[in-house]
N, C-alpha and C positions, 0 to 999 in steps of 0.2 A: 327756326324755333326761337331764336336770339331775338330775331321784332316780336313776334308775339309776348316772350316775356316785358320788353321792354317797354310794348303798348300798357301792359297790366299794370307795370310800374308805374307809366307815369298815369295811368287812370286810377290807380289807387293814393298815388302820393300828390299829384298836383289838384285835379279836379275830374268829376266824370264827363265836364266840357271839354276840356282838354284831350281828355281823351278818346272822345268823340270824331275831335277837330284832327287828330293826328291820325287818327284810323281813318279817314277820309282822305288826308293827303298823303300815307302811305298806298292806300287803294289806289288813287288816281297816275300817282307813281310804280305802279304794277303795272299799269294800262301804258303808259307811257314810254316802258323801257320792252312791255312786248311789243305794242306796236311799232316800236323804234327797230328792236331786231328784226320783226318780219318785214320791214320796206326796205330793210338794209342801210339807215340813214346809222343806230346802232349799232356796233361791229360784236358780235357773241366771243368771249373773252375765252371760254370756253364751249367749243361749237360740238353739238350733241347731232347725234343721226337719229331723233325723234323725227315724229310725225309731227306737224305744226297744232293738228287737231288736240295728239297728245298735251303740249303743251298748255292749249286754251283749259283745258279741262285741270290741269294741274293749277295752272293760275285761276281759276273760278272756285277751285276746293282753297285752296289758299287764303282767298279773300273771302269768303265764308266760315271760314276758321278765325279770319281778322276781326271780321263783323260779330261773329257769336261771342267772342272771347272780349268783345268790346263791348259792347250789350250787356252781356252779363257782369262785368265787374262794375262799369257805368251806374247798372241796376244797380247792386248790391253799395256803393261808393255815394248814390246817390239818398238811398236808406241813412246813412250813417251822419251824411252831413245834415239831413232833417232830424235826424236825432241831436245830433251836436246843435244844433239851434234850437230846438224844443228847451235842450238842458240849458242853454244857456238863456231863455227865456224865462224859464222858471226861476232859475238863480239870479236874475238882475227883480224880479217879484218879490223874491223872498228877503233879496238885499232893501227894498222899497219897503216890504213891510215891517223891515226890521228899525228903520230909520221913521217908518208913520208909530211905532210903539211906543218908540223915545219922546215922541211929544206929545204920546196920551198922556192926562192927568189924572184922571183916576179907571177904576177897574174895568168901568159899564165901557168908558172910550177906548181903551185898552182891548176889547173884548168885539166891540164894533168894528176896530180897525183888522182883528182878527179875521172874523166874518167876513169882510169885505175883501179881504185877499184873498182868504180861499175860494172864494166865486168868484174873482175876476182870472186868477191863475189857473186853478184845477179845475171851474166848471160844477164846482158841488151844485144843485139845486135845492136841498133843504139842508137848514143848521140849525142848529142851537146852542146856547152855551147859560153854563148852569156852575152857579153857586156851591161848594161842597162846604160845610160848615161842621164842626164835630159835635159829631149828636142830634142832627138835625138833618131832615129828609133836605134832599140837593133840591134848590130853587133856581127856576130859568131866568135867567137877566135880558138875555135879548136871542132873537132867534130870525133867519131868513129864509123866505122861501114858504113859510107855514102860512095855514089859514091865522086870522087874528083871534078869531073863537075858538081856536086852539087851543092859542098860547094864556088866551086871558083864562081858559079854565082848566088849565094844566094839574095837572098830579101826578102822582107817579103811581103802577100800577104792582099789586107785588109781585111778581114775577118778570117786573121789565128789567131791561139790558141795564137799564140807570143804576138802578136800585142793585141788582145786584153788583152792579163795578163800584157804586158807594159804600156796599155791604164789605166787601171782600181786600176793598183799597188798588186794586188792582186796572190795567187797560185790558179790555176785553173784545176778541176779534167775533164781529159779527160778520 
């Protein structure tokens, strides 16, 4: 039980290659040291009165039990580091777009560079971004992803999401 936990360990703490690679060369190291006691080149440190049959069949459950329990943490170890790079993709983006803001000049570039990160990071297909002014219906400044006849005959509609998150001053989850 002590290798098994010890596979897990090191497929959870080094990598799910590693732990791949160790559960192969403990396998083959199973093969090894039985076929070594059954030619007698091995000497059994402690010599049991099994059947040699017995034996294979406890070694085949064993390395089964190595495989599945490498497998599965491998699998699960392998999720996490795709995630761990995901995050850390998104955070070197958000670091880039924070650094394209500082040299917008004014609001429309400012707004564009916005735009631009979140479709090249997140994957959004339509955006818009709009002007909120007090006392005045929100005006779209730049948008992607939209038809252009869209955007050139835009209005707000009353009862849209806009209008009422300009109404109420609030973010509002659609």
């Amino acid at each position: 039980y002590l290798v098994l936990v010890y596979l897990c360990a090191i497929t959870l703490l080094g990598s799910y290659r590693s732990g791949v690679k160790v559960a192969l060369w403990l396998s083959l190291m199973q093969f090894v040291v039985f076929y070594g006691q059954k030619s007698g080149t091995i000497l059994e440190r402690f010599p049991t009165n099994s059947v040699a049959d017995t034996e294979w069949y406890r070694l085949v459950a064993f390395i089964f039990a190595l495989w599945a329990l490498t497998l599965t943490t491998a699998s699960l170890a392998a999720v996490n580091e795709r995630e761990l790079r995901r995050r850390r993709f998104e955070f070197e983006q958000l670091a880039q777009m924070g650094r394209d803001l500082e040299d917008a000049n004014d609001p429309l570039s400012a707004g564009d560079v916005l735009l631009e990160a979140l479709t090249d990071t997140f994957g959004f297909r339509r955006m818009a971004l709009f002007e909120v002014v007090d006392n005045a219906p929100p005006r779209m400044l730049t948008a992607r992803g939209l038809l252009d006849a869209v955007v050139a005959d835009f209005s707000l509609g009353e009862n849209s999401v806009l209008k009422v998150a300009n109404d109420q001053r609030q973010t509002l989850l659609v």
